[in-house]
Each structure stands twice: as C-alpha cells, then as structure tokens.
C-alpha positions as a Markdown table, in Angstrom:
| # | Residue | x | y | z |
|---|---|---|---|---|
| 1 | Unk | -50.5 | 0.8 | 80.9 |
| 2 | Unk | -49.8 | 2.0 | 77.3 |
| 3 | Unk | -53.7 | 2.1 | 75.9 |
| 4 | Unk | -52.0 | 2.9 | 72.5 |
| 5 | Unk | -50.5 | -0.5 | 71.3 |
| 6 | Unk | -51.2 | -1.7 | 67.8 |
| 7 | Unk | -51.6 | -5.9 | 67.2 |
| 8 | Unk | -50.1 | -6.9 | 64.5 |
| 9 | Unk | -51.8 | -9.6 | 62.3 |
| 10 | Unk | -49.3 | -11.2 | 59.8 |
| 11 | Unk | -50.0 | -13.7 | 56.4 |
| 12 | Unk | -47.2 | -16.3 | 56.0 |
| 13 | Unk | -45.6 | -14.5 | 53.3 |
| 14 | Unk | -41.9 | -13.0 | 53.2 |
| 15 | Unk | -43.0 | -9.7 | 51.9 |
| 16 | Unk | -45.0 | -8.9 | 54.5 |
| 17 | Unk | -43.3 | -10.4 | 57.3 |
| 18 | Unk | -40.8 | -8.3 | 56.2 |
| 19 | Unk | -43.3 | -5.1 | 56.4 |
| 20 | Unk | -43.9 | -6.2 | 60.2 |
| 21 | Unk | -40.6 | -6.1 | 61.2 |
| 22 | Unk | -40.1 | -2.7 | 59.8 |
| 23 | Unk | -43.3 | -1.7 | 61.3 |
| 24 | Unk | -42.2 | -3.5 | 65.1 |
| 25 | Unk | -38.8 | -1.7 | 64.3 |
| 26 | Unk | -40.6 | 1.8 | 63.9 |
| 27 | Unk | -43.1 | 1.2 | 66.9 |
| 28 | Unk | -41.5 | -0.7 | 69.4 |
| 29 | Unk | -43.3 | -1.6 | 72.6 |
| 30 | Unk | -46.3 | 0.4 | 71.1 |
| 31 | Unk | -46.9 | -3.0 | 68.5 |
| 32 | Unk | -47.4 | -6.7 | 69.4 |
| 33 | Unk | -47.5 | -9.3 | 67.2 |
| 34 | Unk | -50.6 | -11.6 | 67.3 |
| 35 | Unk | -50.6 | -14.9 | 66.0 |
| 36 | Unk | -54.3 | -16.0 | 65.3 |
| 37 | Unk | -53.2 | -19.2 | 64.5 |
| 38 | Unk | -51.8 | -20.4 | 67.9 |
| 39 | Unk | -53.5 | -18.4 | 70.0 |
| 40 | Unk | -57.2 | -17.8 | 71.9 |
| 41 | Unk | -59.6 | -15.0 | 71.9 |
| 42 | Unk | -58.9 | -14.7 | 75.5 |
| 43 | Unk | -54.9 | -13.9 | 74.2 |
| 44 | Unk | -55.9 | -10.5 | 72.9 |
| 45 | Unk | -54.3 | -7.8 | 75.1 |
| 46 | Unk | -56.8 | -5.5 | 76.9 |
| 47 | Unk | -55.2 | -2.6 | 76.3 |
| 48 | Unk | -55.1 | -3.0 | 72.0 |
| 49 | Unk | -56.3 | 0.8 | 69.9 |
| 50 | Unk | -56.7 | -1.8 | 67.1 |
| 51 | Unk | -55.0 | -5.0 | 65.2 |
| 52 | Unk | -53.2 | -3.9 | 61.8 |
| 53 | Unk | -54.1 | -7.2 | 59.5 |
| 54 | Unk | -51.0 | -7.2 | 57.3 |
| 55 | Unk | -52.4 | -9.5 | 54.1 |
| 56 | Unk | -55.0 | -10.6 | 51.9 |
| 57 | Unk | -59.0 | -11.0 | 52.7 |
| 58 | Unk | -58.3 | -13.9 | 53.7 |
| 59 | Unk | -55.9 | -13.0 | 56.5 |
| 60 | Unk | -58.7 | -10.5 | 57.5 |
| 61 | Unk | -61.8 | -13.1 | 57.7 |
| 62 | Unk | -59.2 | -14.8 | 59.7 |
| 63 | Unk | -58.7 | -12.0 | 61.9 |
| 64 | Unk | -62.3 | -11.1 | 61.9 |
| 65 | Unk | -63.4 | -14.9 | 63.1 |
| 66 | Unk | -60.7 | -14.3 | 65.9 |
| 67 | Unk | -61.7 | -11.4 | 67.8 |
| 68 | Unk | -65.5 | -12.8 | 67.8 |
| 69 | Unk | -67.1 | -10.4 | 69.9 |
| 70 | Unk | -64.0 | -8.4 | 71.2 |
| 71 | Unk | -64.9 | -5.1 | 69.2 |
| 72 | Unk | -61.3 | -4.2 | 68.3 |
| 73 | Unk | -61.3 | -2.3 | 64.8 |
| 74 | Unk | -59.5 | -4.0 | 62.1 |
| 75 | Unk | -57.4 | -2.3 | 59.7 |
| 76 | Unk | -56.5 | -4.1 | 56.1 |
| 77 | Unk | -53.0 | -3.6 | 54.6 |
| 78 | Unk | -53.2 | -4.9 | 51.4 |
| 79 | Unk | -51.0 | -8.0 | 50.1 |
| 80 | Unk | -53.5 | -10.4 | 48.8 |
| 81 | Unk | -54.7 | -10.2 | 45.0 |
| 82 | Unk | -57.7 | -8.3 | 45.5 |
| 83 | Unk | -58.1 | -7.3 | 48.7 |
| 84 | Unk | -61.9 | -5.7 | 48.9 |
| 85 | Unk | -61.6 | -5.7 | 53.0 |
| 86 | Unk | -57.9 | -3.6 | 52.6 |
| 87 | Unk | -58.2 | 0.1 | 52.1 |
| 88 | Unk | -54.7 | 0.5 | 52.9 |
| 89 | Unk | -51.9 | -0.2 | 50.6 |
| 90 | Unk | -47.9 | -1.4 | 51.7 |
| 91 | Unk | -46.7 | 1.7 | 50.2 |
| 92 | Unk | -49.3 | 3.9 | 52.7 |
| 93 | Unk | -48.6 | 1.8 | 55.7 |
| 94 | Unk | -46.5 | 3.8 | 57.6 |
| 95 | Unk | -48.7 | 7.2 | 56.9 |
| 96 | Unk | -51.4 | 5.3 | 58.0 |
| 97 | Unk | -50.2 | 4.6 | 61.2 |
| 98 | Unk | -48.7 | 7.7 | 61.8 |
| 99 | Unk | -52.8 | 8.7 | 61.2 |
| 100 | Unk | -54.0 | 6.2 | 63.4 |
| 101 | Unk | -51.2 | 7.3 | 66.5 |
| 102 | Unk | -53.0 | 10.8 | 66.0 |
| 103 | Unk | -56.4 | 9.8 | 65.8 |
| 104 | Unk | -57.1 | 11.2 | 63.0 |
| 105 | Unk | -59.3 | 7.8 | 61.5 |
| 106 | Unk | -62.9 | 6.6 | 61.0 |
| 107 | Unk | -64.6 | 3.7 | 62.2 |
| 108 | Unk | -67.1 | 2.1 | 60.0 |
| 109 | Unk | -69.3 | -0.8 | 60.6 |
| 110 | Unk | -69.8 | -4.1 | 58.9 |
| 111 | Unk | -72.6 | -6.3 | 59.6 |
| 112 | Unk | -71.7 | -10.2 | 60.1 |
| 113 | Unk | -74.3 | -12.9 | 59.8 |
| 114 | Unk | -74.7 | -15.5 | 62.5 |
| 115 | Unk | -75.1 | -18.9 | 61.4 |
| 116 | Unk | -76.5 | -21.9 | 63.2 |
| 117 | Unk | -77.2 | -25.5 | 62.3 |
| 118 | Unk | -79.6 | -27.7 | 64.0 |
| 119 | Unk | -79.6 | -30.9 | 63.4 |
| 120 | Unk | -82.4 | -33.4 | 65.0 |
| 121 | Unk | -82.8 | -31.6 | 68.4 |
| 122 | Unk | -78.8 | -30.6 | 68.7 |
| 123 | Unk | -77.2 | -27.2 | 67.6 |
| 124 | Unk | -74.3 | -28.3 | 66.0 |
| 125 | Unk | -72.8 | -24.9 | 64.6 |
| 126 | Unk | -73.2 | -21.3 | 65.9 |
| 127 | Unk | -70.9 | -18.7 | 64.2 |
| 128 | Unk | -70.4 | -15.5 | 62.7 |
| 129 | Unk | -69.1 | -14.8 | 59.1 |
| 130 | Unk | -68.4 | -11.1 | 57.9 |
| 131 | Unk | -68.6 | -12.3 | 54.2 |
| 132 | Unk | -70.8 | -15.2 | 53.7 |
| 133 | Unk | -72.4 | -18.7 | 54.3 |
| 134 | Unk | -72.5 | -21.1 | 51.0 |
| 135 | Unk | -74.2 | -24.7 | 50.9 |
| 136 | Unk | -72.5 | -26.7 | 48.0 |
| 137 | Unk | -72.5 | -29.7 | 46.4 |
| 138 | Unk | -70.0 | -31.5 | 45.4 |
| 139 | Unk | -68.3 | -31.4 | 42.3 |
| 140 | Unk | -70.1 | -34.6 | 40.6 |
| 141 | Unk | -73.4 | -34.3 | 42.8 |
| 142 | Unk | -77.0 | -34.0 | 41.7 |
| 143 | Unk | -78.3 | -30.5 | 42.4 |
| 144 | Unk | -78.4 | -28.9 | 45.9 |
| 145 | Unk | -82.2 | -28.8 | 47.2 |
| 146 | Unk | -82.5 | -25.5 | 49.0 |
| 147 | Unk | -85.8 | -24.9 | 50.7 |
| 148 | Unk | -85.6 | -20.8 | 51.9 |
| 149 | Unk | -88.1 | -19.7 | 54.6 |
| 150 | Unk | -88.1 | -15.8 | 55.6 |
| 151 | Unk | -89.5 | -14.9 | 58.9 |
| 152 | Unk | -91.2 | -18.6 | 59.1 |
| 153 | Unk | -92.9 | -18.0 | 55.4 |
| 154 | Unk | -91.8 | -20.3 | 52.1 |
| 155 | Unk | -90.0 | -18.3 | 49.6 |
| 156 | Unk | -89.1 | -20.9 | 47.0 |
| 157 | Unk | -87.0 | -24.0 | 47.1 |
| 158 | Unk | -83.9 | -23.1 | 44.9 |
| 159 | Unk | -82.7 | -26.3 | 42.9 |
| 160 | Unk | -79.2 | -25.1 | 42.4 |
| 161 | Unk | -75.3 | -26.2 | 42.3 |
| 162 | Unk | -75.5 | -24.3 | 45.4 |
| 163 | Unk | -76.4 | -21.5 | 47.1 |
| 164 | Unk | -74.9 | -18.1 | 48.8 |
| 165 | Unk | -76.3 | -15.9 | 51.8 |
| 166 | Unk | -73.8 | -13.0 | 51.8 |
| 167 | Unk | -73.6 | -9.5 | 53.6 |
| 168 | Unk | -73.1 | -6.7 | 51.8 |
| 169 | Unk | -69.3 | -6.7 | 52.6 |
| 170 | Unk | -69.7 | -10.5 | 51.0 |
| 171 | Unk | -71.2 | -9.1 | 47.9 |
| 172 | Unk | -68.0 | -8.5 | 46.2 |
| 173 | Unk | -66.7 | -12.1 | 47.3 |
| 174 | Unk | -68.2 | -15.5 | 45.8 |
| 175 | Unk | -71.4 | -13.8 | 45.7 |
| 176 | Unk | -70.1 | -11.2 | 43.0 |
| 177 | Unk | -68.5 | -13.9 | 41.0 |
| 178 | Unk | -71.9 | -15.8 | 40.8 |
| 179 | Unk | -73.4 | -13.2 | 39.5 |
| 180 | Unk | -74.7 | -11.5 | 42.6 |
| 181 | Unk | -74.9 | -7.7 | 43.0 |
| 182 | Unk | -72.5 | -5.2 | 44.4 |
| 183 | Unk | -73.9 | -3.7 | 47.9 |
| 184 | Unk | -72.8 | -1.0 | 49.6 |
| 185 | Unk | -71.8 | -1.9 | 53.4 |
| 186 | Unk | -74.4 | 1.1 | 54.4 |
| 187 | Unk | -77.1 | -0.6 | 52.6 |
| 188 | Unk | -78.7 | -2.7 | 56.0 |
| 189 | Unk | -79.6 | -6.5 | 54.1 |
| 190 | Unk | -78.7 | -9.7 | 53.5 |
| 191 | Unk | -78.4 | -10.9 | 49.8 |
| 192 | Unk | -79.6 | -14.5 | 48.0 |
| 193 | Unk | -77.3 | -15.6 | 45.6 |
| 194 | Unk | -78.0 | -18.9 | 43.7 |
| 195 | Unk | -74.8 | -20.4 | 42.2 |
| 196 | Unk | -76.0 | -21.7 | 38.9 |
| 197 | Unk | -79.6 | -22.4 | 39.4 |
| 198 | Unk | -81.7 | -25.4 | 37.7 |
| 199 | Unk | -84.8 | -22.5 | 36.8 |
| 200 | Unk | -83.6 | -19.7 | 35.3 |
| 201 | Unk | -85.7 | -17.2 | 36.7 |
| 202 | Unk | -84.4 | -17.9 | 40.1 |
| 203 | Unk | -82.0 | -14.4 | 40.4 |
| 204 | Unk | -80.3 | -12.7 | 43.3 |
| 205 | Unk | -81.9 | -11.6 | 45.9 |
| 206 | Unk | -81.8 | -8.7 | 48.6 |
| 207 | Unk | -83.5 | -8.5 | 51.3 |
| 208 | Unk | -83.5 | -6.8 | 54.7 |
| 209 | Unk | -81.3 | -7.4 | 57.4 |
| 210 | Unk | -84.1 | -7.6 | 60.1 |
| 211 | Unk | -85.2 | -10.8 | 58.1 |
| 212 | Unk | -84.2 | -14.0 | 59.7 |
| 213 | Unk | -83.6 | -16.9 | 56.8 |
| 214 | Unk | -84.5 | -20.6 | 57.5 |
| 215 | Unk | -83.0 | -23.2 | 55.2 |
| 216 | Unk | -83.8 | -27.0 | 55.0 |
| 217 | Unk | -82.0 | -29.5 | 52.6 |
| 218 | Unk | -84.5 | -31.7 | 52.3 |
| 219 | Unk | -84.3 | -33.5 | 48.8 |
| 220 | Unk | -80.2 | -32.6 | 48.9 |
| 221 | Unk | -77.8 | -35.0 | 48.1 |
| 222 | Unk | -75.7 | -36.0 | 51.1 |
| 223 | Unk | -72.1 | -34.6 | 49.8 |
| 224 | Unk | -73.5 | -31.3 | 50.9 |
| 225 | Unk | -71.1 | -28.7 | 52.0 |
| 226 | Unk | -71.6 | -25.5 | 54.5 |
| 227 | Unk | -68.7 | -23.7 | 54.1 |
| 228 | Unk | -68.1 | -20.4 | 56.2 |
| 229 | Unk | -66.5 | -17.3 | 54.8 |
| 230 | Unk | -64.6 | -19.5 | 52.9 |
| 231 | Unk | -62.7 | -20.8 | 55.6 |
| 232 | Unk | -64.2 | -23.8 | 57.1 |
| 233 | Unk | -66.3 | -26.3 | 55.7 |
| 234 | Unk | -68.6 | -28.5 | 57.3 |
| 235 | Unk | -70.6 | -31.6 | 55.8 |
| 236 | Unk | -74.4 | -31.5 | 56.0 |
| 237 | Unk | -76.9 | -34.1 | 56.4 |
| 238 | Unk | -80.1 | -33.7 | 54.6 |
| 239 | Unk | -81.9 | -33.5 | 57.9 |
| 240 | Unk | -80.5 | -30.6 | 58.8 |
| 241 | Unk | -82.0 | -26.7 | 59.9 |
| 242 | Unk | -79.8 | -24.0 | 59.0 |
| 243 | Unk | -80.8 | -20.7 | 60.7 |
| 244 | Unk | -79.6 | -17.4 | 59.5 |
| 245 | Unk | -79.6 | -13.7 | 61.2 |
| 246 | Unk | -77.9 | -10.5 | 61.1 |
| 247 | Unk | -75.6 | -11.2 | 64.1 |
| 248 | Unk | -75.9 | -8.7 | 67.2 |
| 249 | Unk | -71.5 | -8.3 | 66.8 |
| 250 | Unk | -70.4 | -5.7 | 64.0 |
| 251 | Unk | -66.6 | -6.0 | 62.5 |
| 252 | Unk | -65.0 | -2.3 | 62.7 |
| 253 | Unk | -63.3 | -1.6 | 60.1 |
| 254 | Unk | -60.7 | 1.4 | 60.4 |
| 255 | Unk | -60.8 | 4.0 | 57.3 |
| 256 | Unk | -58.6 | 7.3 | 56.7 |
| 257 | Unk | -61.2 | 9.2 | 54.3 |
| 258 | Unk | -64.8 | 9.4 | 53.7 |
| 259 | Unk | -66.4 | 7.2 | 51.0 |
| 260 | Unk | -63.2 | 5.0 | 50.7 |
| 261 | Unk | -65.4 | 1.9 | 50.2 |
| 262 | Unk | -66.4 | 3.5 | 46.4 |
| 263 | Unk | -62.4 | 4.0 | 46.2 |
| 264 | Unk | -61.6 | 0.7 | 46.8 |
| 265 | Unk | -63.6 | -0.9 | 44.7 |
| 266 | Unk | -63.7 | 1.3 | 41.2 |
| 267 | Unk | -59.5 | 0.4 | 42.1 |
| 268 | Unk | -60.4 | -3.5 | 42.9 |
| 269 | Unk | -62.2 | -3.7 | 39.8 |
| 270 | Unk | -60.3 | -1.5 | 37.4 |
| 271 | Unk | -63.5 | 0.9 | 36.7 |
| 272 | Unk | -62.6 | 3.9 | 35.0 |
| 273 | Unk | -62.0 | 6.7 | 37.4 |
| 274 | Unk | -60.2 | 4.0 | 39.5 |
| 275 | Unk | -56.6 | 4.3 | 40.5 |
C-alpha cells in the first residue's frame, strides 16, 4: 500500500478545479480526490500523508469539520479572498508538493474549541470549531443577554448584538472584524469578543485556554443564533447552557518555512514589509 497519497479537497470553482486536474494529471495514483460534501469521515483513506485543501477558508473549515478527530494535516492553497488558513499560493502549488513528496515540511498545531449545548437535561450540540463559536441576534432583535461564567465563577453578563469565543486561529476571522485582537496560534487561549456591546467598557477579552467558558441566555430574545465557524447555524432557546473548552483534537496545519504565520498575515492584511 502506497502510504504517500495526497487527498485532494476541491471549492466549486473552475479555476481551481482546473488546478486539481493538473495536479491529479502530475500525481496520478499518488492523489485522490475527496469530496467532503458527499462523503463520511469513515471515507478518508487510511493510508493519506495529508489532504491538499484547494480554496478559500471556507473550504478549509470545511475540511477541518470533516476529518474531526482523524489527525490528517491540512495544507491551504489559496483561492478564496483572504485566505488566513492558506500559506500556500496557486502559483507555489506544484513546489509545494514536490516539498511535501520529500518531506521536507513542518507541522504546526492549531487548537479547536469544543462546543456543547445543553438544553433542559439533553445535550443537543457537541462539536469542534477551528475558528470560532458566535451567539447572534437577529437583525431587528433586542440585544443578546450573554451571561459568561469561567471555571464556574460569574464574569459579567455582556448585553451585546452578540458575542464571539474565538481561538487564536479565529482571531483574524469575525473576531478581528469586531474589533477583536490578532493572536498568534502559539499564544495557548481563548479570546472574548463582544460584537457591538450595550456598555462600552465591555472590550475583548483573552484568556487561557485551560479555562472552560459557561454561557447562559437567560434574558435573550428568542431569534438567538449559535452559529459555528461560520458554517452552521443553530437556533437557541433562552433556556439553554452552552459549554465551552479547548477541545482534546488539534487541526495540523502543514507549513514549508518557519514563522510563515507572521508572513501570511503582514500579506493578508497588506502591512508594510508584506508581499
């Protein structure tokens, strides 16, 4: 059995369907083409060195929810607009792989955060995210109550149009754009960001990833919305618990160069000193 084949994880979009056939073309047997969308977990080959995700972040949360526990490092080719969670670039894609085929990568971790949702005496949600978790109202709703408990002890209750608990991979998602803080993936925490909060003094907030975060949504309107890396949404009932912890499954990431992370984002966000 060939313990060298690369999945392939493909956005619906020409130009990079186009890249996957030139990169099946190139590889052969050695690549296999993975459709998250139609298929299980269980799918995955055995026998995989890693899954090339050939998109934008979204395609990668995708492809991050999909291999749950699996441990099979990731590596972002980016074709999205951003693309935070893609060192690599379609114009390095083939050097990258050559790389990979040689061994000559790194493999750094990302936290995810597990999320769970009691409501009355039933679990109703248990999942991981690698970016974030974020209650929100709807558009025309009163404010979002959101009563935050660390390690069993009241913080505050933030009265807010909502509210984010991100990694530090999700700071430079919907966190970032609220306002939130940039964190580097090495720094071990989870960060508070409320989206627009009633009381001004109510900033971000960062705080260690040993902490485990209790939420209650007592006072909420009832068009309150969990959504999960920005992916799926769920409605919430003011009743319920929502538990959150750094979750005991990383994401690996694959990188070809020490302190890419810094590259990647003075690039994302057009710093100077960025390429």
């Amino acid at each position: 059995m060939n313990t060298n084949r690369i999945g392939l994880v493909i956005k619906n979009d020409a130009h990079a369907e186009k890249k996957a056939r030139e990169l099946k073309i190139r590889l052969g047997n050695q690549c296999v083409i993975i459709d998250i969308q139609h298929s299980k977990n269980k799918d995955i080959p055995e026998d995989l060195l890693c899954m090339i995700v050939l998109g934008g972040d979204g395609t990668f949360l995708s492809a991050a929810r999909f291999i749950e526990n699996r441990g099979i490092p990731l590596m972002g080719v980016k074709f999205g607009e951003v693309g935070f969670l893609a060192e690599t670039t379609e114009d390095n894609l083939f050097e990258a792989v050559a790389s990979l085929l040689e061994g000559k990568y790194l493999i750094q971790k990302r936290t995810r955060l597990n999320i769970k949702v009691v409501r009355g005496n039933e679990q109703i949600i248990d999942v991981d995210v690698l970016n974030d978790a974020v209650i929100n109202k709807s558009a025309l709703s009163r404010l979002a109550s959101c009563a935050v408990y660390l390690d069993s002890i009241y913080l505050t209750t933030y009265r807010a149009d909502g509210l984010i608990v991100g990694t530090p991979t999700g700071s430079t998602a919907y966190s970032l754009a609220a306002g939130g803080p940039v964190v580097s993936p090495e720094v071990p925490s989870i960060i508070l960001t409320p989206i627009c909060p009633f009381t001004l003094t109510n900033r971000p907030l960062i705080i260690p990833d040993s902490t485990k975060i209790e939420i209650r949504l007592k006072g909420s309107p009832e068009n309150i919305i969990l959504t999960l890396d920005g992916q799926e949404g769920f409605e919430m009932d003011p009743k319920d618990k929502i538990f959150i912890k750094k979750s005991r499954d990383d994401i690996k990431m694959l990188s070809f160069e020490e302190q890419s992370y810094f590259k990647v984002l003075k690039t994302r966000l057009k710093w100077s000193g960025g390429r």
